[in-house]
N, CA, C and O atoms as CSV, one atom per row, in Angstrom:
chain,resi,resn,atom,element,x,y,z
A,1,UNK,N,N,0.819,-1.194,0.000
A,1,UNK,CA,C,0.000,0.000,0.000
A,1,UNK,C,C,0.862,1.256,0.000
A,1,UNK,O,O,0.312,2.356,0.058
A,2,UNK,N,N,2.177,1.146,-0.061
A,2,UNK,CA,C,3.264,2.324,-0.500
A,2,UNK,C,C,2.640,3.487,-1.322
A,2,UNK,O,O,2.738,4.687,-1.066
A,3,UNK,N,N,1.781,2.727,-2.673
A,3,UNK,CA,C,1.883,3.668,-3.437
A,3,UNK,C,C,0.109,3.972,-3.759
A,3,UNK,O,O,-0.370,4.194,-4.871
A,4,UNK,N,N,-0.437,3.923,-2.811
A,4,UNK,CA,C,-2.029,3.789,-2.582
A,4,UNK,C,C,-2.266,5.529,-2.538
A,4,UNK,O,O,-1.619,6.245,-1.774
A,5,UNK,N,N,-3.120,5.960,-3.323
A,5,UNK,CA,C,-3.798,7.303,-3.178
A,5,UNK,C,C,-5.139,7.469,-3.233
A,5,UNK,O,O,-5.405,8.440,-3.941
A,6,UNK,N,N,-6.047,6.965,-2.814
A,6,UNK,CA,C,-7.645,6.871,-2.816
A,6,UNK,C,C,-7.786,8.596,-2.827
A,6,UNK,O,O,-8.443,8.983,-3.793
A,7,UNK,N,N,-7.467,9.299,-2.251
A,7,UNK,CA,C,-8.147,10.331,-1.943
A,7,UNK,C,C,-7.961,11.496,-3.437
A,7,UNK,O,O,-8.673,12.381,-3.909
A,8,UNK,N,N,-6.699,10.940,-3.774
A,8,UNK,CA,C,-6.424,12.102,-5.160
A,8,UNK,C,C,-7.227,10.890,-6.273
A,8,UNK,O,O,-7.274,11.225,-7.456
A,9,UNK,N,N,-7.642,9.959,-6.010
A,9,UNK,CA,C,-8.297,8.805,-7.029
A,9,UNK,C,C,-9.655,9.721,-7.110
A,9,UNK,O,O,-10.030,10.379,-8.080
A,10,UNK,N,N,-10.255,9.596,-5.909
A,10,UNK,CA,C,-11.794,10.667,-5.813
A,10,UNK,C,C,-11.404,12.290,-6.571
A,10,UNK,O,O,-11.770,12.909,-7.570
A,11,UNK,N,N,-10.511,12.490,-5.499
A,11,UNK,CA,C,-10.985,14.415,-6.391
A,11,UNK,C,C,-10.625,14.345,-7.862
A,11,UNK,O,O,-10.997,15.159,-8.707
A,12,UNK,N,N,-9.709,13.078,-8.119
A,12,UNK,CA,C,-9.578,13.180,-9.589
A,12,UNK,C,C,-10.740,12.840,-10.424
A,12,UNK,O,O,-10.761,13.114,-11.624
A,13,UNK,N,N,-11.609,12.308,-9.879
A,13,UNK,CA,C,-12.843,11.241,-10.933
A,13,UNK,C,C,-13.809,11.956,-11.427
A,13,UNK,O,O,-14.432,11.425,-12.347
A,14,UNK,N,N,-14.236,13.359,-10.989
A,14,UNK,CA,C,-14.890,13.867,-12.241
A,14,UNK,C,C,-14.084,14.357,-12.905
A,14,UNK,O,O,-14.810,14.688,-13.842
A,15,UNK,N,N,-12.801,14.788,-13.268
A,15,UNK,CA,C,-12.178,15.643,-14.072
A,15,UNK,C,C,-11.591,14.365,-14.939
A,15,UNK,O,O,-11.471,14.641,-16.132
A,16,UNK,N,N,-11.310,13.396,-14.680
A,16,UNK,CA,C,-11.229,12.023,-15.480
A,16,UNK,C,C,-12.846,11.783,-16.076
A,16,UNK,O,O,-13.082,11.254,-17.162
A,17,UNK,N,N,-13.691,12.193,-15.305
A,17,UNK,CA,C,-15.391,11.928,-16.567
A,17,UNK,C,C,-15.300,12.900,-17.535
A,17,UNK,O,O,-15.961,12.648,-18.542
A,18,UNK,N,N,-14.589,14.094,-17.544
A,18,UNK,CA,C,-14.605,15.181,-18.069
A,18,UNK,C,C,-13.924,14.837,-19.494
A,18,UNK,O,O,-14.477,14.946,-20.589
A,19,UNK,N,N,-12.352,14.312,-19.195
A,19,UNK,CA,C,-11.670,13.800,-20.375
A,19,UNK,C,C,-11.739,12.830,-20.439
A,19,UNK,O,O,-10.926,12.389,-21.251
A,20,UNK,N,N,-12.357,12.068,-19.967
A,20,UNK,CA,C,-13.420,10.398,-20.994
A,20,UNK,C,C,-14.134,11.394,-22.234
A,20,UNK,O,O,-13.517,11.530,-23.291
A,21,UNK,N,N,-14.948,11.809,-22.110
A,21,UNK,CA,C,-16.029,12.926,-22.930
A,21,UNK,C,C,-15.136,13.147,-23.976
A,21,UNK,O,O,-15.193,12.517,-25.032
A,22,UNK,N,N,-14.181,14.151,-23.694
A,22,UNK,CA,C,-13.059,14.632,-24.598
A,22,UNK,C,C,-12.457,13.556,-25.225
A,22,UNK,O,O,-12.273,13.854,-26.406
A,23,UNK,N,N,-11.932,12.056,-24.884
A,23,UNK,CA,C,-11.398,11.590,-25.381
A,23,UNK,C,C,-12.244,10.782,-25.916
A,23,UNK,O,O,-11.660,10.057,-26.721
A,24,UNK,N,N,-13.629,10.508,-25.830
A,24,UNK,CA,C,-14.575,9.891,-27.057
A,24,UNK,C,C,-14.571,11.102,-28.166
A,24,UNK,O,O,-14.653,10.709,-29.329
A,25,UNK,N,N,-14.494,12.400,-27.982
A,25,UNK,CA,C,-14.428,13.321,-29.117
A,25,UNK,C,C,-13.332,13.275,-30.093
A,25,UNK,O,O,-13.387,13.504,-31.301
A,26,UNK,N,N,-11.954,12.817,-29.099
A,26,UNK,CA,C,-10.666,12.330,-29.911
A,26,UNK,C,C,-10.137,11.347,-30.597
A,26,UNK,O,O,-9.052,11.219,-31.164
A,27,UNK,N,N,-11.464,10.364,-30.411
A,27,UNK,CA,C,-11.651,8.916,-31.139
A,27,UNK,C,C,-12.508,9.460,-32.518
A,27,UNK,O,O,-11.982,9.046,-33.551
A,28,UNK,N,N,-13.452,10.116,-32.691
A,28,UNK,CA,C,-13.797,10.624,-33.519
A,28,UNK,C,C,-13.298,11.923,-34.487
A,28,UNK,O,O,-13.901,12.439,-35.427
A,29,UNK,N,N,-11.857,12.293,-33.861
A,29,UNK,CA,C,-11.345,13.283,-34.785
A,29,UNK,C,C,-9.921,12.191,-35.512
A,29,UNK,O,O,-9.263,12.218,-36.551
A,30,UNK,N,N,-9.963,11.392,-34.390
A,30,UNK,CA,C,-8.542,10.365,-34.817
A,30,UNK,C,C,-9.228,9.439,-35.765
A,30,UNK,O,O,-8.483,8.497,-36.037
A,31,UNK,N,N,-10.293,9.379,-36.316
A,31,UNK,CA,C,-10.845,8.312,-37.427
A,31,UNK,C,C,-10.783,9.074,-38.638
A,31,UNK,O,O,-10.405,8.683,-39.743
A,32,UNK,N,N,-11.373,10.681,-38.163
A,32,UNK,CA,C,-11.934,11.511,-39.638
A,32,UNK,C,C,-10.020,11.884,-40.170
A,32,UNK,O,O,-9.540,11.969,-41.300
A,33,UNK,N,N,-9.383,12.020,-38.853
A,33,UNK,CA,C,-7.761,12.619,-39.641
A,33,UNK,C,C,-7.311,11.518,-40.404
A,33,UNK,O,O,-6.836,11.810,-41.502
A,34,UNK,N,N,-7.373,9.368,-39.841
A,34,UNK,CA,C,-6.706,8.949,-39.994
A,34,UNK,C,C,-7.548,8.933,-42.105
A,34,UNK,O,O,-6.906,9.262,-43.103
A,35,UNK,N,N,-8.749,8.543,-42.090
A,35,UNK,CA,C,-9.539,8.571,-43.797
A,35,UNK,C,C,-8.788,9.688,-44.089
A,35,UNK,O,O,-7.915,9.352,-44.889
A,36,UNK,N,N,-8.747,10.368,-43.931
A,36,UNK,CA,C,-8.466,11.293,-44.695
A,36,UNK,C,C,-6.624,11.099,-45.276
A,36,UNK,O,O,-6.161,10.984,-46.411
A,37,UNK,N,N,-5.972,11.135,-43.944
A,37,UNK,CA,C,-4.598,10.985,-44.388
A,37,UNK,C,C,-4.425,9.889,-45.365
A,37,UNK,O,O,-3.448,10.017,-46.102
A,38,UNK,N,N,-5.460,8.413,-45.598
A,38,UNK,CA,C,-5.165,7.555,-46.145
A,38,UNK,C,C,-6.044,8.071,-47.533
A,38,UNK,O,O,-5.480,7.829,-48.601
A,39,UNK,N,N,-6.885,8.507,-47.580
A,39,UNK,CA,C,-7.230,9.505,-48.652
A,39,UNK,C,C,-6.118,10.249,-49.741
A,39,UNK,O,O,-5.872,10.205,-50.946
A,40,UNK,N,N,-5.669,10.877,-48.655
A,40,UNK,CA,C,-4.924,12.255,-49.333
A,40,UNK,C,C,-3.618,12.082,-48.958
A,40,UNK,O,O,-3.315,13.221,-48.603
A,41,UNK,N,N,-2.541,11.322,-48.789
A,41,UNK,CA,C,-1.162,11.225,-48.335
A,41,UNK,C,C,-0.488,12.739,-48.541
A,41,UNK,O,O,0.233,12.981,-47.574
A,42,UNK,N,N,-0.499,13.437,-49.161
A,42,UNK,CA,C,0.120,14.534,-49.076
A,42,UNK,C,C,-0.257,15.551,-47.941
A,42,UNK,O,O,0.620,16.354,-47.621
A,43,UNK,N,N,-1.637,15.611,-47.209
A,43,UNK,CA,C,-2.273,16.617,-46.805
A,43,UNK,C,C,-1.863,15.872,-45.553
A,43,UNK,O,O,-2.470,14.948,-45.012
A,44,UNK,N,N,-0.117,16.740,-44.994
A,44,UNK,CA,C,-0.008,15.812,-43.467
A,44,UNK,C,C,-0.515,16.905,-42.200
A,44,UNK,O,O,0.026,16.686,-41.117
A,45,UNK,N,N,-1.004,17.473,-42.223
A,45,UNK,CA,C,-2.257,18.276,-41.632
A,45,UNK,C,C,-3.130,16.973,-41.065
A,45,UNK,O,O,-3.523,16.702,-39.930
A,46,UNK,N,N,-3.204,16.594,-41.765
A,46,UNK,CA,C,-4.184,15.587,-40.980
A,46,UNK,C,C,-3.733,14.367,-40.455
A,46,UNK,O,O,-4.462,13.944,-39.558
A,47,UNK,N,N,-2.481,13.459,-40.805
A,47,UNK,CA,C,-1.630,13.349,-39.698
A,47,UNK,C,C,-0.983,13.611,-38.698
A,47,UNK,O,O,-0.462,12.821,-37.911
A,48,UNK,N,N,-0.990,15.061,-38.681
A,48,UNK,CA,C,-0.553,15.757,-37.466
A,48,UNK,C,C,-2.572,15.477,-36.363
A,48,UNK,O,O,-3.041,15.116,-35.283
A,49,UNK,N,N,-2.865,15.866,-37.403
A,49,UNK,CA,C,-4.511,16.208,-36.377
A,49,UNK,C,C,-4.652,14.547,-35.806
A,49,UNK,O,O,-5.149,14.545,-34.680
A,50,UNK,N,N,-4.427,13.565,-36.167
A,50,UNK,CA,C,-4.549,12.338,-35.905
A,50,UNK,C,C,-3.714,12.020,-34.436
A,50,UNK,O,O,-4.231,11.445,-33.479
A,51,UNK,N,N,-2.234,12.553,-34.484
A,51,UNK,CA,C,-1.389,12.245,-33.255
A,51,UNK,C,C,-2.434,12.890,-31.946
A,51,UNK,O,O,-2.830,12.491,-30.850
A,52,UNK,N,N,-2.571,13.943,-32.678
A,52,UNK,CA,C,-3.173,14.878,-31.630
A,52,UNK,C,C,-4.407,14.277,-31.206
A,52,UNK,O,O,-4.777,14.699,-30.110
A,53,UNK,N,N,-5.156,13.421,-31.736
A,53,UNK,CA,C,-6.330,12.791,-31.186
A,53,UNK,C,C,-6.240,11.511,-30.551
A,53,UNK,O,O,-7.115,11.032,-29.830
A,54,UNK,N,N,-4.775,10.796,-30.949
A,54,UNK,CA,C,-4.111,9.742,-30.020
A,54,UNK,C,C,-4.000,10.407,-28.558
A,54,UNK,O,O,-4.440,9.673,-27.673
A,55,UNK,N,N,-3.626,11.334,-28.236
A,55,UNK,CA,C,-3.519,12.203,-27.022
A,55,UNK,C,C,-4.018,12.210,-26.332
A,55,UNK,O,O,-3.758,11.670,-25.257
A,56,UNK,N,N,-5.470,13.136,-26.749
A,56,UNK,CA,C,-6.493,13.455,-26.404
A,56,UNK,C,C,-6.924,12.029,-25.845
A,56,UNK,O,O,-6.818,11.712,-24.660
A,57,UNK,N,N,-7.405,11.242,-26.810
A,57,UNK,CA,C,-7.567,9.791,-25.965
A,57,UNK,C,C,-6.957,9.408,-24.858
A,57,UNK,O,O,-7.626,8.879,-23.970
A,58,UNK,N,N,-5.710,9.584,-24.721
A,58,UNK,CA,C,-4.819,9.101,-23.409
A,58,UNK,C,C,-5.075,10.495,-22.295
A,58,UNK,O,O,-4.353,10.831,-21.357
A,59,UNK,N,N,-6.187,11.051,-22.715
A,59,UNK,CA,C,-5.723,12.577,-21.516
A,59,UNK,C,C,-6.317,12.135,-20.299
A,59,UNK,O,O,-5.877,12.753,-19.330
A,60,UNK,N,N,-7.449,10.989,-19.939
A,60,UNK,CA,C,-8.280,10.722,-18.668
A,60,UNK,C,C,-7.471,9.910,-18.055
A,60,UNK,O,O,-7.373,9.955,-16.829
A,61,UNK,N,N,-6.486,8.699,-19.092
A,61,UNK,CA,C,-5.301,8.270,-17.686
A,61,UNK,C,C,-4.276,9.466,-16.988
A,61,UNK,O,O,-4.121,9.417,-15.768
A,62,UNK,N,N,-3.606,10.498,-17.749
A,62,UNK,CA,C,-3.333,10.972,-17.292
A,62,UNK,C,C,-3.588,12.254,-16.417
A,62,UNK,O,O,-2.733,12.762,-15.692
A,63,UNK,N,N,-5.087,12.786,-16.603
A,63,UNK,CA,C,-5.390,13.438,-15.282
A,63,UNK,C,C,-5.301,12.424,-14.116
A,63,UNK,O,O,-4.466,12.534,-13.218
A,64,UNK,N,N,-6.111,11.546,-14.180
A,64,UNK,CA,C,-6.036,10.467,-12.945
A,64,UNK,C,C,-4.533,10.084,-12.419
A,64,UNK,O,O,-4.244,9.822,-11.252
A,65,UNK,N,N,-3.719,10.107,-13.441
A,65,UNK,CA,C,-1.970,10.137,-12.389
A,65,UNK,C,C,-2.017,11.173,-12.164
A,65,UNK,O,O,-2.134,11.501,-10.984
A,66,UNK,N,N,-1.958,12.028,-13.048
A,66,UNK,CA,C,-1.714,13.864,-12.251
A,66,UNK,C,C,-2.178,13.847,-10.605
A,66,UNK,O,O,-1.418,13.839,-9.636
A,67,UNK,N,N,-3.354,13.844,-10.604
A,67,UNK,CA,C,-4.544,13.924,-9.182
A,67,UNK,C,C,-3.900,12.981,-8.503
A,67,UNK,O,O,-3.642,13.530,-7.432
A,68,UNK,N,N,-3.504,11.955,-8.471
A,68,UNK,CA,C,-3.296,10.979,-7.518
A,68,UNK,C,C,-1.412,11.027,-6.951
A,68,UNK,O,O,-1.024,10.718,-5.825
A,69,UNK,N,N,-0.380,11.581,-8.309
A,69,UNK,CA,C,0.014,12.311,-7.951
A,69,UNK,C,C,0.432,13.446,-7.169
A,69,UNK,O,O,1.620,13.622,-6.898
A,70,UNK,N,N,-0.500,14.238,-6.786
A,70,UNK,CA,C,-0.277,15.907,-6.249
A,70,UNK,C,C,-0.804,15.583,-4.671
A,70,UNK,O,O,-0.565,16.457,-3.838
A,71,UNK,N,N,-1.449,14.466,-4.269
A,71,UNK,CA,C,-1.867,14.294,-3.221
A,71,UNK,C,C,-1.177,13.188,-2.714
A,71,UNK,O,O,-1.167,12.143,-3.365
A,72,UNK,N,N,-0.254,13.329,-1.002
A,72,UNK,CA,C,0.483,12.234,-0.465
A,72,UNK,C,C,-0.312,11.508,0.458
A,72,UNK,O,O,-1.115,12.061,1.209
A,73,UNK,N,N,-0.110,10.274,0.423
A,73,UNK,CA,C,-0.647,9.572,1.325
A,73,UNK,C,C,-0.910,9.747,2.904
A,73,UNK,O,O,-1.478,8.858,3.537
């Protein structure tokens, strides 16, 4: 239980519902960038917009380390 943080787990969990939300929005910008880049190979605009929606997806694990993080046992 060294590395146990329940309490930054709670204050983190709506701001982790917050970027769940966001990162179902980033599943849907990471589909329209990836058609498209396979569309249009030149237009890397939209490979860039694609990384960026890989991100976005990963942003609710990392509020939840952040929060659980900033608070010591």
């Amino acid at each position: 239980m060294g590395d146990c943080r329940p309490l930054g787990f709670l204050i983190g969990l709506p701001f982790a519902l917050v970027a769940l939300v966001l990162s179902l929005v980033g599943v849907i910008v990471w589909i329209i960038g990836s058609v498209l880049s396979c569309l249009c190979p030149c237009c890397i605009c939209c490979a860039g917009l694609a990384n960026f929606a890989v991100d976005i997806i990963k942003l609710p694990v990392k509020v939840l380390r952040w929060f659980t993080g900033q608070i010591p046992c």
